[in-house]
C-alpha positions as CSV (number, residue, x, y, z in Angstrom):
1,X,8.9,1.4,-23.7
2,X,8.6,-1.2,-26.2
3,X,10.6,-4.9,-25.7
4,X,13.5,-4.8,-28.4
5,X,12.7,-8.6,-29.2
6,X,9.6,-11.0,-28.8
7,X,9.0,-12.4,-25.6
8,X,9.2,-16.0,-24.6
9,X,6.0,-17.6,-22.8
10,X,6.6,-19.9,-19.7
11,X,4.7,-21.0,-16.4
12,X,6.6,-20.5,-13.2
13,X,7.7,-23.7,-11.0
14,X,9.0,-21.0,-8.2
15,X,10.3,-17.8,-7.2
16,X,12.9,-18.1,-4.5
17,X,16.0,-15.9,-3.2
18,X,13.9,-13.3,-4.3
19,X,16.1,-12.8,-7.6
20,X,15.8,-16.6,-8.8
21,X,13.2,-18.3,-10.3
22,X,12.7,-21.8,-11.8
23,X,10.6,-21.6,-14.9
24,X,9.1,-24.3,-17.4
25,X,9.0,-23.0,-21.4
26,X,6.8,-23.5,-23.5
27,X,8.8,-26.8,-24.9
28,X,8.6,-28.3,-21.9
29,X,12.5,-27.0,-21.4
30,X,13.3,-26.7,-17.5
31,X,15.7,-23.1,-17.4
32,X,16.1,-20.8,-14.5
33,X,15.5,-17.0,-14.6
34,X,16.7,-13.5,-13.0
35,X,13.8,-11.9,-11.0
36,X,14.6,-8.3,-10.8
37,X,12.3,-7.4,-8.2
38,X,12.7,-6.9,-4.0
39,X,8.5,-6.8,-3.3
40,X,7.2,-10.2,-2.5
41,X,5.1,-10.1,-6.0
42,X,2.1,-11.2,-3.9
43,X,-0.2,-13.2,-6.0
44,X,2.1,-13.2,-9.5
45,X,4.2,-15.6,-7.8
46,X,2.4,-18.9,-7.6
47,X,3.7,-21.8,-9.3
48,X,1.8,-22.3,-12.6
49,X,1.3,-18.7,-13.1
50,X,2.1,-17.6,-16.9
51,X,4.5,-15.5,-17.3
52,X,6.9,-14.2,-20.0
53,X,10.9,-13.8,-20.4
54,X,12.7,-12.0,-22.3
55,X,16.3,-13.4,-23.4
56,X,19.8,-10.9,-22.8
57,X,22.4,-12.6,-24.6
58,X,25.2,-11.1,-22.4
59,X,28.6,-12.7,-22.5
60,X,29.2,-11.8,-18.4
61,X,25.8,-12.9,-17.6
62,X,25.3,-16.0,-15.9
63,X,21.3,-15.9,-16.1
64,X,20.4,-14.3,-19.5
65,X,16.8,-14.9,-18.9
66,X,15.1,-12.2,-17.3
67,X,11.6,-12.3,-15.6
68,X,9.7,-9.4,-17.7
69,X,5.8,-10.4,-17.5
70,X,3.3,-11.9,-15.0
71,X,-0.2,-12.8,-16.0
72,X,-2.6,-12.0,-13.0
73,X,-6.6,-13.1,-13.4
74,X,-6.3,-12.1,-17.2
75,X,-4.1,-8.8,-16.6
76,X,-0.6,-8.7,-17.7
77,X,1.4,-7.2,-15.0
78,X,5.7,-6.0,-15.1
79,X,7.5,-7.4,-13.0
80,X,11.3,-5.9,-13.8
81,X,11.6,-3.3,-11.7
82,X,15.3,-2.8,-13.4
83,X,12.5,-0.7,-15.9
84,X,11.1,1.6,-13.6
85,X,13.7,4.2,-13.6
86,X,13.4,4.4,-17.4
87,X,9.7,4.0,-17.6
88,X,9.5,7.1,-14.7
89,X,12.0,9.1,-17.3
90,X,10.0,8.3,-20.9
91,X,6.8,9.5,-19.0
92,X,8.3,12.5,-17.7
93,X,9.3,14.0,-21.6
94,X,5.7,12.7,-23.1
95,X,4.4,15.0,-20.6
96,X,2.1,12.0,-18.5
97,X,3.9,13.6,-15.6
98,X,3.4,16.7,-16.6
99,X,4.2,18.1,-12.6
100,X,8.1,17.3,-13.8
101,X,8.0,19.3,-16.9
102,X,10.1,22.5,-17.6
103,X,13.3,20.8,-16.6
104,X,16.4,21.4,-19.3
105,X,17.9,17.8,-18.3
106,X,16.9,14.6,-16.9
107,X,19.8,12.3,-15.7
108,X,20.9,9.5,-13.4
109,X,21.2,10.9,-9.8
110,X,24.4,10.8,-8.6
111,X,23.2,9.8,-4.9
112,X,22.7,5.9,-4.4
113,X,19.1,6.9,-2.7
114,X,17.5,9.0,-6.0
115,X,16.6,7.4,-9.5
116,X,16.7,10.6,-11.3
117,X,18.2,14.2,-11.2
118,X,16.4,16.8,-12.9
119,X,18.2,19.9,-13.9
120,X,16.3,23.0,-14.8
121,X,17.4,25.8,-17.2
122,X,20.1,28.5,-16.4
123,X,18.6,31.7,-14.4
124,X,15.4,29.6,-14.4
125,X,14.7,29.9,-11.1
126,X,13.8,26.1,-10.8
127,X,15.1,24.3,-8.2
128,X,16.9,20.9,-8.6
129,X,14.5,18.1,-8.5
130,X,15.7,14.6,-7.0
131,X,13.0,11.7,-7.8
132,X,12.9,8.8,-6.5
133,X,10.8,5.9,-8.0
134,X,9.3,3.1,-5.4
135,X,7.2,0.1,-7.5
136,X,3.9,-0.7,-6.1
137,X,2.5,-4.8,-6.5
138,X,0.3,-5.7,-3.5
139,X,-3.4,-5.4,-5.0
140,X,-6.6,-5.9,-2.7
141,X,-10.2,-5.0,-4.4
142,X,-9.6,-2.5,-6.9
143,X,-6.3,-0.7,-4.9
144,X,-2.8,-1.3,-4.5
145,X,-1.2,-1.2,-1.4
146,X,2.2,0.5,-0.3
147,X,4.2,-0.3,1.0
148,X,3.6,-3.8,1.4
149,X,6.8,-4.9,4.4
150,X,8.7,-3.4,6.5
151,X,12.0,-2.3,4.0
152,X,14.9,-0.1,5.5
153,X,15.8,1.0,2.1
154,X,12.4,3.0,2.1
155,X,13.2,4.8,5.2
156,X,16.8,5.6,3.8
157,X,15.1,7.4,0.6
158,X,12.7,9.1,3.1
159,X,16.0,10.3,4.6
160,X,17.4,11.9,1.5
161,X,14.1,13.2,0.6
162,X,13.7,15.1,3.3
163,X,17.6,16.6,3.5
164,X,17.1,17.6,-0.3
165,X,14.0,19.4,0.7
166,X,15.8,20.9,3.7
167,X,18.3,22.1,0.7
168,X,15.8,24.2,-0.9
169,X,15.5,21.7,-3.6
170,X,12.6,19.7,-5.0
171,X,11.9,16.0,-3.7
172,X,9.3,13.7,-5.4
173,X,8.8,10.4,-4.8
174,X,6.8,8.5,-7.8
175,X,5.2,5.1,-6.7
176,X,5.1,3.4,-9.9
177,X,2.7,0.3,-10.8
178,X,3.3,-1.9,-13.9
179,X,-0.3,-2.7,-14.3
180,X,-3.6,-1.4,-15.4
181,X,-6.0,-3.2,-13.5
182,X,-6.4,-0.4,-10.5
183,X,-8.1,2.6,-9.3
184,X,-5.4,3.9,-7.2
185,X,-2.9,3.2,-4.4
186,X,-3.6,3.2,-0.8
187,X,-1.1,3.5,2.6
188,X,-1.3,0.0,4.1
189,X,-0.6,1.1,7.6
190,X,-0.2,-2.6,8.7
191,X,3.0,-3.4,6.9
192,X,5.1,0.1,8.4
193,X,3.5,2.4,10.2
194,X,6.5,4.4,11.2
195,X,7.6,4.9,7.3
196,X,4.0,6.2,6.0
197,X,4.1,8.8,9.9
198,X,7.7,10.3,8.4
199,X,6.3,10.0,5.0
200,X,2.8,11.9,5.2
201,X,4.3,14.7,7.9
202,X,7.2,15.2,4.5
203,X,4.1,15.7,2.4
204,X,1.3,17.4,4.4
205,X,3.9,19.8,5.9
206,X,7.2,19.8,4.3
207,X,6.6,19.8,0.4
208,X,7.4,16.4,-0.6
209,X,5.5,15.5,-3.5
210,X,3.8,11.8,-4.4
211,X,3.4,11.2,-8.1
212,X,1.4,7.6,-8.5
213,X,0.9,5.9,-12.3
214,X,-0.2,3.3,-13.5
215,X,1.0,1.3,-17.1
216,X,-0.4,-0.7,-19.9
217,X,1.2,-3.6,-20.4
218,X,1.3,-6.0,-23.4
219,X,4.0,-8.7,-24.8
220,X,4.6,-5.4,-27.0
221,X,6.0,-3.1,-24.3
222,X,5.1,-1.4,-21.4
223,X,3.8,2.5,-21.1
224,X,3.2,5.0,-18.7
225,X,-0.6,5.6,-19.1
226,X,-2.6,6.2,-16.6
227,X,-2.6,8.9,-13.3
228,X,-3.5,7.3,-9.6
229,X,-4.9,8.9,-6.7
230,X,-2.8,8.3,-3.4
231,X,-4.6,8.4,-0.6
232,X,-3.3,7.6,3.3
């Protein structure tokens, strides 16, 4: 996914509200930006951490700086998770997750709990697959953790994955990290136990399947590159 314009550089004063955050440009400008992102960006939220905006020149918009880039020891990381759903659906048709290939059509899921509906060809035999996309931040060592607080949407999805699985239909949920710098993603039991119970009985016993990728990010774009091992 490349960034339609350049980027603008800026070090963060502070992230607050979760959505807001105060930001100083590179002129020395004070300007507020959108944060599109409900983790608590541990670490990529300090004040004086570089980061980089991109500008959306909407009439209706009250913030038209949006919070794209985080730079964290050296690594830049994404940080709008309003891109997963699209970064999920490029890396499904160049074949990265090749598990989701063979589908005729990939859409927006109807349900409020799915990112993406994938419809198969007629008399395929395929089943419908519902994905849902969950980003991943917290890093410790060389892993990322997930999930990293307790979050009653997570259990909602769990919820929906498991009903479309009890329809005979496919479920996958793809835990999704905007950064390179990682070897794979690991269950932090600590932050909810309960979810990861529901979630690995749905995978070791029901057929729910866990897709986890990392991207490469630059002030260029950002791509689904690499495959990560999940382990609970």
């Amino acid at each position: 996914m490349d960034f339609q314009a350049p980027l603008y550089k800026a070090s963060l004063i502070r992230r607050y509200a979760k959505v807001l955050a105060d930001v100083r440009m590179e002129t020395g400008e004070k300007a507020t930006a959108f944060c599109s992102n409900t983790t608590r960006l541990k670490t990529l939220s300090d004040p004086g951490t570089e980061i980089y905006l991109s500008f959306c020149p909407r009439p209706n918009r009250r913030l038209q700086l949006i919070w794209e880039l985080a730079c964290a020891n050296g690594t830049l990381v994404g940080v709008n998770m309003g891109r997963q759903t699209d970064l999920a659906a490029e890396a499904i048709i160049d074949n990265t997750l090749y598990e989701l290939s063979g589908y005729e059509k990939i859409e927006a899921d109807p349900s409020p709990f799915f990112d993406l509906l994938l419809i198969p060809p007629s008399n395929s035999g395929y089943p419908l697959c519902h994905v849902a996309v969950a980003s991943v931040y917290e890093k410790k060592g060389a892993d990322l953790l997930f999930p990293d607080t307790i979050a009653v949407a997570n259990h909602h999805i769990l919820s929906h994955l498991e009903k479309a699985l009890e329809n005979k239909e496919r479920a996958v949920l793809i835990l999704l990290a905007q950064r390179i710098d990682c070897m794979g993603v690991r269950a932090q039991w600590t932050a909810d136990a309960s979810y990861l119970v529901r979630l690995k009985e749905l995978y070791d016993n029901k057929g729910l399947e866990i897709l986890c990728c990392g991207c490469s990010v630059s002030q260029q774009g950002i791509w689904v590159t690499a495959r990560l091992p999940f382990i609970f």
